[in-house]
N, C-alpha and C positions, 0 to 999 in steps of 0.2 A: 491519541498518540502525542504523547510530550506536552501534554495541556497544563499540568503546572509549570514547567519551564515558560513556557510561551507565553503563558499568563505573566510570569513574573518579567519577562523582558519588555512586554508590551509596555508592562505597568513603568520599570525602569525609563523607557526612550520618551512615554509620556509625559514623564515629570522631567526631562532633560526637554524636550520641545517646548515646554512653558517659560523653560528660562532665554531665549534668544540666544545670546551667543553664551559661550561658556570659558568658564576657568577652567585652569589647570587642576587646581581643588573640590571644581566641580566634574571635571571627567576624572578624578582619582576616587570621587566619589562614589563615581555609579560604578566604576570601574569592581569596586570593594561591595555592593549591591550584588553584579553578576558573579562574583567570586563565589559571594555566599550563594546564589541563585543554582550556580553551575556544583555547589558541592554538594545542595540539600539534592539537587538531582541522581545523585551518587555519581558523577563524572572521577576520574581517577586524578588526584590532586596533581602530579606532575604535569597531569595533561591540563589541567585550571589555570594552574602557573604557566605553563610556555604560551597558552591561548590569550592569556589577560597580559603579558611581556608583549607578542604581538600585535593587542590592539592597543595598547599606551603608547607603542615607539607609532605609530602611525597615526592614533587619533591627538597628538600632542605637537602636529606639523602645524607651521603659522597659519597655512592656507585653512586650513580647517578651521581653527581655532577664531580667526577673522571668519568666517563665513558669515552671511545672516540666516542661512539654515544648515547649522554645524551638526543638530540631531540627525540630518538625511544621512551626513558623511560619517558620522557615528554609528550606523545599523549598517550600509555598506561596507564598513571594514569589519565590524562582527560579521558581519553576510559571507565576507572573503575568508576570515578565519576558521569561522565553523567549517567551510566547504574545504580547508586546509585541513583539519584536524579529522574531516570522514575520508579523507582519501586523495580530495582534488578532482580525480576525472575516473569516470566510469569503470571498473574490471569486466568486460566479458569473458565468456566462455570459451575456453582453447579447443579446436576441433583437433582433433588427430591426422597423421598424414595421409592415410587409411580407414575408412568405416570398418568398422562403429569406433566413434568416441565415446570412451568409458569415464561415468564419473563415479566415484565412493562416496557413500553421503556415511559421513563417524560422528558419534556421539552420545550423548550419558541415555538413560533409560529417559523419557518424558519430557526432552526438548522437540517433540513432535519430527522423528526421522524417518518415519513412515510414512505418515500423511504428507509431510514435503518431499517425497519422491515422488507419489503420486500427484501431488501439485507441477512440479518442477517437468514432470511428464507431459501434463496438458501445456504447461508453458511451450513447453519445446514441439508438442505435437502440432500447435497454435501455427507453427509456421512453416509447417508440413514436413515437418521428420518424422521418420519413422524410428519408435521409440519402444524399447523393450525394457522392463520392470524386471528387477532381480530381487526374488525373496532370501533375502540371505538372512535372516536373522533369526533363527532358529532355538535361539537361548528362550524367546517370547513368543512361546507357541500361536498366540495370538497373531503376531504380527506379519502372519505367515496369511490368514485367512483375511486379514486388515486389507493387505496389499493386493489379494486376489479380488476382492469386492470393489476395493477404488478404482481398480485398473478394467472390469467388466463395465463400472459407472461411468471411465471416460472413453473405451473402446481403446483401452492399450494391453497388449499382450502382456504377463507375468508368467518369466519361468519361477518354478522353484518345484522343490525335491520333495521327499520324506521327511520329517520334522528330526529325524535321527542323524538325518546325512552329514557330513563334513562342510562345512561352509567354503572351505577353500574348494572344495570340487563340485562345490555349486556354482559358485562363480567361473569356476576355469569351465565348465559345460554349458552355463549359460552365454558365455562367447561363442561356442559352438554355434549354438540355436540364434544366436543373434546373425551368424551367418548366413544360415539357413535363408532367414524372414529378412534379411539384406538390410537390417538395421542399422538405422543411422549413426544412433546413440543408446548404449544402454548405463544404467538407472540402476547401482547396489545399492540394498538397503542393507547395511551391516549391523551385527550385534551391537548391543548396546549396556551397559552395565550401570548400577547406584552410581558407583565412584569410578575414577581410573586406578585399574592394577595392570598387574604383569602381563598377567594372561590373556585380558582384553588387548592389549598393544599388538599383543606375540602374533596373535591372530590375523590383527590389521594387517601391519608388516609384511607375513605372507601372504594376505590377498593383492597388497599391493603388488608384491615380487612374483605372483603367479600372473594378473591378469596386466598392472601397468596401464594403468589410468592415467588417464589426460589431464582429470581435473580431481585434489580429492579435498571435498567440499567437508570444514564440521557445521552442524547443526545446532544452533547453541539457544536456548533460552533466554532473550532480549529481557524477562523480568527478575532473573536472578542476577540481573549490574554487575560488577566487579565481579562476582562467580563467574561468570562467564568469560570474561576476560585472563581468570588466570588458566579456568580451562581448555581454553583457544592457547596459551601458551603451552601447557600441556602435551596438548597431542598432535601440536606445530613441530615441538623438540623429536618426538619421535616421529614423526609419520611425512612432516615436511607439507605440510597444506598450502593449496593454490588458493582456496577463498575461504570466505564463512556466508551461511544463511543464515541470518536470524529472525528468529519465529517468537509470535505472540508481539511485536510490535504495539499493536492496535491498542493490548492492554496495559503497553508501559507509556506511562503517564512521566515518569521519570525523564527515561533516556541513558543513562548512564552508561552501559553498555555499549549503545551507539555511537555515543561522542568518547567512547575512550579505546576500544577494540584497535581501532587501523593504527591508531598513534603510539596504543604500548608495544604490541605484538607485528606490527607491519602487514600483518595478514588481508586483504580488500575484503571490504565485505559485495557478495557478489547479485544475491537477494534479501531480501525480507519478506518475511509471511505476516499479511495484515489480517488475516480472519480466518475463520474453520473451513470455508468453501474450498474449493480445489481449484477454483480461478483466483485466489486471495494470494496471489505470489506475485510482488513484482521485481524488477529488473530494480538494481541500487545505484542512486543518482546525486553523490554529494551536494550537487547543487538545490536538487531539489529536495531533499531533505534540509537540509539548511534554512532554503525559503518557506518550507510548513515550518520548522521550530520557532521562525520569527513572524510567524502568521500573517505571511506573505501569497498563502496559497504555495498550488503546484499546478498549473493551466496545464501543463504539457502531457504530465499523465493522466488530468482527467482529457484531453484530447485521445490520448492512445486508447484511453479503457472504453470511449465509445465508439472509435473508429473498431473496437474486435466485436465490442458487443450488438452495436447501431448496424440492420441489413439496408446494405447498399441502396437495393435496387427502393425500400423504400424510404429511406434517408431522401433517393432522387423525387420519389416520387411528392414528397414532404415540402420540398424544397418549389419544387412547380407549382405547390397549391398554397404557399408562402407568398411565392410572387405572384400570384394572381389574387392573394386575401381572402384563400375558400377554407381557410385553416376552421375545422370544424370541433365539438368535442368528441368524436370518433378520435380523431388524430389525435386530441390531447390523451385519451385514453392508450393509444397505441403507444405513444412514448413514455407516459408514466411506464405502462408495463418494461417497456427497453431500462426507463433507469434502473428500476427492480433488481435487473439483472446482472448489473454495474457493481454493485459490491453495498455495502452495509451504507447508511443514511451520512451516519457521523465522520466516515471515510470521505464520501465523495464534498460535503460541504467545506471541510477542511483543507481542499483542495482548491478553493473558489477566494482569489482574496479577500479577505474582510470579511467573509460570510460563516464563519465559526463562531464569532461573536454575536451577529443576530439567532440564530439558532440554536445556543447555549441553552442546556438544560432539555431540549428536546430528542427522548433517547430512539436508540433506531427502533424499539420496538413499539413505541408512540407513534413514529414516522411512517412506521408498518400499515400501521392498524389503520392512518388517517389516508396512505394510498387506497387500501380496503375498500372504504368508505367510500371514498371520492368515484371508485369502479363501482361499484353498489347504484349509489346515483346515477352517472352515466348509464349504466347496463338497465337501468330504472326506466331509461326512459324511452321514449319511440325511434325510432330511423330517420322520421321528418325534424324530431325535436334536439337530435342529435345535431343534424344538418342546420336547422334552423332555431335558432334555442330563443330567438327574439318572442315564440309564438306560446312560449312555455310562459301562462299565465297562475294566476294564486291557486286557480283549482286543480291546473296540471301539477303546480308546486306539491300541494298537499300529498297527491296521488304518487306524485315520484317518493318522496318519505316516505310512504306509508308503505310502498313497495322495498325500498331499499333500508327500512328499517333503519334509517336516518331521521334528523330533526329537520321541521323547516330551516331553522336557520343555518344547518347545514348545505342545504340545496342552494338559497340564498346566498350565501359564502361561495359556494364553486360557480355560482354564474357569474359573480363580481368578479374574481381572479381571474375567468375565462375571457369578459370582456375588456379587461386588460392587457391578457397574452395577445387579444385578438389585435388590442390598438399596436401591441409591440409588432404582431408580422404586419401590421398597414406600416408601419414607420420602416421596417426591416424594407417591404416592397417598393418604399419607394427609394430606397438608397440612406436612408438613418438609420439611428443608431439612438438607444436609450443613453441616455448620459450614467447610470448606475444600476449597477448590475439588480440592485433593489425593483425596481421599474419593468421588469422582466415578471417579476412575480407579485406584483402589484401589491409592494409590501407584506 
């Protein structure tokens, strides 16, 4: 996500930290850097210009400028602008004054509006609503059976009709049924068309003027940049939209979309979709978007994604054999499997500061394979050797490879890491702390 952006600002602030303090002709400089940085991204140029206005009248203050680390107060007021230019502060979800809150998910054919209803379902189910799926989209015979199968995979009811039926009295009967099932929130997936026309609106309009949604979300394509942006203007003028979800994130490397959407069309963006999984939906966080594009990490949401994914009871129980230093490779094997289930490799390291750049070029299906492995091993070995892996000598070595269809020097490699992690929980138990986040993983 955003990795040539990120790449090129890093590269910009790096070569402004070498010089000490700075000129005016040197922050006009970099300033003319991010310009071109922020267009090859495809950002929408009015938005270039007010964003580089606002960091010149600010980074061009005496205080700064005297600084002896003027580059810190340099990526700070980029840090403040970006987070100006996605929004500022959070948009959630407007409930209704009365269940069920209804939301419209509209948009062009293959900005993924099907699978993000189903997404945006588990989101919502996540926190114990109860949530019902409307197949309304009946133009794509498919996405009628699409919807019925994600919603059996996450255990959420889907009404939907005859593929003949009327979509407006699909909807107006799926409020019915959502009464029925006492539903908190329900979930239309609406038609979807190539292009916007007439007849595609005419439709919307009425389902709005039938059912009267709370919230009506478009769905829009993060890699088509500026397409997406004038189609959020689009069906903004007719339809009046409360937010946007943008989907496929993970594979725009650009951004353009993101950093231009809220500022030309004022619309909040409300989620983004980072992957194909149906947990790959998360809540949109100007700030913390901000601090990924300036490869600062995002602590908070990898804290959220393991507080749903990490079980409690043995997170506790983790935590008790931490402070007592019986952290074994059973347990290490138990929370490999937990990260697994946290979202894609390249997601979660992007979220850790500094640590996209040590693991640059390592793709998640590399990352895949070498979890695999490392379970291979572990599963390789006995219950005592698990527990006690001091007693794992050259011949047990062999025997674990030979079993896990690994190399020695693989076996080798995860007991070194292992008794690293181990020295981190003696440091953790007695009240330290690794000085870098590096030392946790023993390089």
């Amino acid at each position: 996500m955003f990795e040539i952006l990120t790449e090129k600002l890093s590269k910009i602030f790096s070569n402004l930290g070498n010089k000490g303090r700075l000129s005016e002709k040197e922050i006009d400089d970099a300033l003319r850097q991010i310009r071109l940085a922020l267009l090859e991204a495809d950002v929408n140029f009015k938005v270039v210009k007010s964003f580089l206005a606002g960091v010149r009248e600010k980074a061009l203050d005496t205080k700064i400028l005297e600084s002896l680390t003027p580059v810190h107060q340099i990526v700070k007021i980029v840090n403040e602008e970006l987070i100006n230019i996605l929004g500022n502060e959070a948009s959630r979800l407007k409930t209704a004054a009365h269940p069920p809150s209804i939301i419209m998910l509209v948009g062009l054919q293959g900005a993924g509006k099907t699978t993000t209803a189903a997404k945006l379902g588990a989101y919502l189910k996540q926190s114990n609503h109860r949530v019902l799926l409307v197949a309304a989209d009946t133009r794509r015979p498919a996405a009628v059976d699409q919807l019925k199968v994600l919603g059996e995979q996450l255990d959420i009811p889907v009404y939907s009709e005859d593929i003949k039926s009327d979509p407006i009295q699909i909807c107006s009967n799926a409020i019915k049924k959502a009464d029925e099932l006492a539903s908190t929130w329900v979930i239309i997936d609406t038609q979807g068309r190539l292009h916007i026309d007439e007849t595609l609106m005419d439709e919307l309009v009425a389902i709005k003027n039938k059912v009267t949604p709370v919230e009506i979300l478009l769905v829009a394509d993060a890699m088509t940049g500026q397409d997406a942006v004038m189609i959020s203007d689009e069906f903004n003028k007719t339809l009046g939209l409360t937010g946007l979800i943008l989907t496929k994130l993970d594979g725009d490397a650009r951004g353009g979309a993101a950093l231009s959407i809220k500022s030309v069309t004022g619309i909040p963006i409300k989620f983004i979709g980072i992957g194909e999984k149906t947990n790959a939906l998360e809540a949109f966080y100007p700030d913390r978007l901000a601090s990924r594009i300036l490869g600062m990490g995002d602590v908070l949401t990898l804290i959220e994604k393991a507080e749903k994914t990490f079980d409690k009871k043995q997170m506790e129980q983790l935590e008790t054999k931490i402070r007592k230093s019986e952290f074994d490779l059973a347990d290490l094997l138990g929370q490999l499997r937990q990260i697994n289930k946290m979202g894609s490799f390249s997601q979660l390291v992007e979220m850790i500061p500094g640590f996209s750049k040590m693991t640059k070029g390592i793709s998640d299906k590399e990352s895949l394979n070498r979890i695999k492995r490392v379970e291979a091993i572990i599963l390789s070995m006995t219950s005592e050797e698990r527990r006690n892996p001091d007693i794992i000598n050259g011949s047990r070595k062999r025997r674990i490879a030979k079993g896990s269809g690994t190399t020695l020097s693989e076996v080798n490699q995860l007991l070194n890491q292992f008794y690293n992690i181990q020295k981190m929980t003696k440091l953790i138990a007695k009240g330290k702390m690794p000085r870098h986040f590096a030392d946790m993983i023993g390089h």
